[in-house]
C-alpha positions in Angstrom: 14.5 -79.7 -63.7 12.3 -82.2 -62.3 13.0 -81.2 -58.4 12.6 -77.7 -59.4 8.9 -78.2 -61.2 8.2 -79.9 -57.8 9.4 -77.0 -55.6 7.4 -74.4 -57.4 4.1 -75.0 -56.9 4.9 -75.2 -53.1 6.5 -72.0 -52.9 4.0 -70.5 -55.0 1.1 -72.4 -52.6 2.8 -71.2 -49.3 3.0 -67.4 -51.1 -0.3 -67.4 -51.6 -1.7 -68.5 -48.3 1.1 -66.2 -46.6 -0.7 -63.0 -48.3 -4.3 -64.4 -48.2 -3.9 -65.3 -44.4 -2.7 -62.0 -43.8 -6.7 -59.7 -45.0 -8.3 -62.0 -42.3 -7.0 -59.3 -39.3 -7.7 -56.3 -41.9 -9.4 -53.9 -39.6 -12.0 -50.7 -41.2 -12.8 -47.9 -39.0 -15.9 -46.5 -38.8 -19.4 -46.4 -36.8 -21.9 -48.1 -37.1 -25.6 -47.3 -35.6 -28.5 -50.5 -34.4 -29.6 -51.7 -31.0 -27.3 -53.7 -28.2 -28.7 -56.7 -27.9 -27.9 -60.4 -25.9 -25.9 -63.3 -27.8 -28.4 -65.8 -27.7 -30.8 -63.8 -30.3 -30.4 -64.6 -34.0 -30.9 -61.7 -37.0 -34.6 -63.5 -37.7 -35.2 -62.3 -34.2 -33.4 -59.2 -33.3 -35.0 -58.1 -37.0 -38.4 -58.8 -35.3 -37.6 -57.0 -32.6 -38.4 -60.3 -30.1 -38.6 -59.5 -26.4 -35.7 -62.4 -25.9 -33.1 -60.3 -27.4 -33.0 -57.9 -24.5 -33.8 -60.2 -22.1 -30.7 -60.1 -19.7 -29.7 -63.5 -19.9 -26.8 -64.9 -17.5 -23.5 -65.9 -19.0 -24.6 -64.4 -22.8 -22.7 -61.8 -24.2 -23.5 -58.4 -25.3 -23.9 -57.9 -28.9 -24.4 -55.6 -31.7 -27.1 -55.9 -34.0 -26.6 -53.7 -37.2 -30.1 -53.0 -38.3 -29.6 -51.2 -41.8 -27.4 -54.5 -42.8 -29.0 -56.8 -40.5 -25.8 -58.5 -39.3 -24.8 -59.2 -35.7 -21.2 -58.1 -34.3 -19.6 -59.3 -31.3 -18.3 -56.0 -29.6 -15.4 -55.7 -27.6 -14.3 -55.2 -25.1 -17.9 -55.3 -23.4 -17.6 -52.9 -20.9 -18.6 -50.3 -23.1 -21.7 -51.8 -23.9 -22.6 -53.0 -20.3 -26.0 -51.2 -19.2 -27.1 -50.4 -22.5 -28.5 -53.5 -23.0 -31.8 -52.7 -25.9 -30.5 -49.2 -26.4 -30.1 -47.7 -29.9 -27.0 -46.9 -30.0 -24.2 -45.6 -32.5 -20.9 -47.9 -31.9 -17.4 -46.0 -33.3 -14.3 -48.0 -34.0 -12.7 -50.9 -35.7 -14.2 -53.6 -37.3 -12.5 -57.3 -37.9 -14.1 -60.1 -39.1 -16.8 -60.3 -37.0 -15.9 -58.0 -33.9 -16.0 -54.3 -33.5 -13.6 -53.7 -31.4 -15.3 -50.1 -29.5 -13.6 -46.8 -29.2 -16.6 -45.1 -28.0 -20.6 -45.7 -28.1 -23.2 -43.3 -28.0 -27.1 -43.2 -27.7 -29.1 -42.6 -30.2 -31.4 -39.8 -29.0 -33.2 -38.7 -32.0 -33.2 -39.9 -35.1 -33.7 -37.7 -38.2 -34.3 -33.7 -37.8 -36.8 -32.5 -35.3 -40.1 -31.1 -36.6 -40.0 -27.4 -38.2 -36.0 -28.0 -38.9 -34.8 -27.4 -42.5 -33.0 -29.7 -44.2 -29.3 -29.5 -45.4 -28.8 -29.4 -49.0 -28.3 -33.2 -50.5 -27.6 -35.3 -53.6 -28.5 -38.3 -53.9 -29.5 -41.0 -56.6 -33.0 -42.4 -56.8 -34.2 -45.9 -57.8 -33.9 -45.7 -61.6 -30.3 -44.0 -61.0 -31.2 -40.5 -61.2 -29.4 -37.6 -59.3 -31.9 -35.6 -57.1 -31.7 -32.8 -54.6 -33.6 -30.9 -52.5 -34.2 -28.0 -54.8 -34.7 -30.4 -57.3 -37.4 -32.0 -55.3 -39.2 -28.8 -53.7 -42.7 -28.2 -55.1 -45.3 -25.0 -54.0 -46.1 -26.8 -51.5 -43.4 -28.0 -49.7 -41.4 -31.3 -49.8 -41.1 -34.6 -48.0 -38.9 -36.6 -47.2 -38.8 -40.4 -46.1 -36.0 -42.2 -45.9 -36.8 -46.2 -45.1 -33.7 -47.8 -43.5 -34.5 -51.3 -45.0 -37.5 -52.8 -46.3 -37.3 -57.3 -46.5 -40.9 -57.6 -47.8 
């Protein structure tokens, strides 16, 4: 009884860092839009937009700076992103950990609908929870719209 109350927290130990070991190369597809951007910039400066972080700087990486979440992604393989270093750009692929790993990239060319455009029926919840939509938000004299990607006041 004894050796067997020994064994099992081991087995139960090396079950449970088999499985846990196994999330950290868990990869989610997706895209993901912000600005290309050198490795030797931090989120405090790529968030303030500092000349440095498209400086091209010899030997540093290219890197992906996610501006609606405000993290940084290493992006691989790099040759997708070479020559678009400071570009806006939206990044498709696989994320994991901390590396998109790039199917494609595009620029960003415009952002939001051009002037005189109408805009596509939407739901969406407001601050206190509440579901709007356009026709819900339309007035006699027209509606707008602003949508603020990230306010850190």
């Amino acid at each position: 009884m004894t050796r067997l109350s020994w064994i099992m927290p081991w087995a139960f130990l090396f079950a449970s860092s088999h499985a846990l070991g196994g999330q950290d190369s868990l990869k989610t597809s997706g895209s993901w839009s912000g600005v290309v951007i050198n490795s030797g910039c931090t989120v405090d400066e790529a968030f303030a937009e500092a000349p440095k972080c498209t400086d091209d700087v010899r030997g540093a990486k290219l890197v992906f700076y996610a501006d609606t979440t405000r993290q940084i992604y290493d992006l691989e393989p790099q040759a997708q992103a070479v020559g678009h270093l400071g570009d806006a750009v939206t990044v498709h692929g696989a994320l994991e950990a901390n590396t998109i790993h790039v199917s494609s990239l595009e620029l960003l060319t415009s952002i939001g609908l051009p002037v005189g455009q109408k805009a596509p029926a939407f739901s969406a919840r407001d601050q206190f929870g509440r579901e709007q939509t356009l026709e819900s938000l339309k007035t006699s004299h027209g509606t707008v719209l602003l949508f603020f990607r990230s306010a850190d006041w």
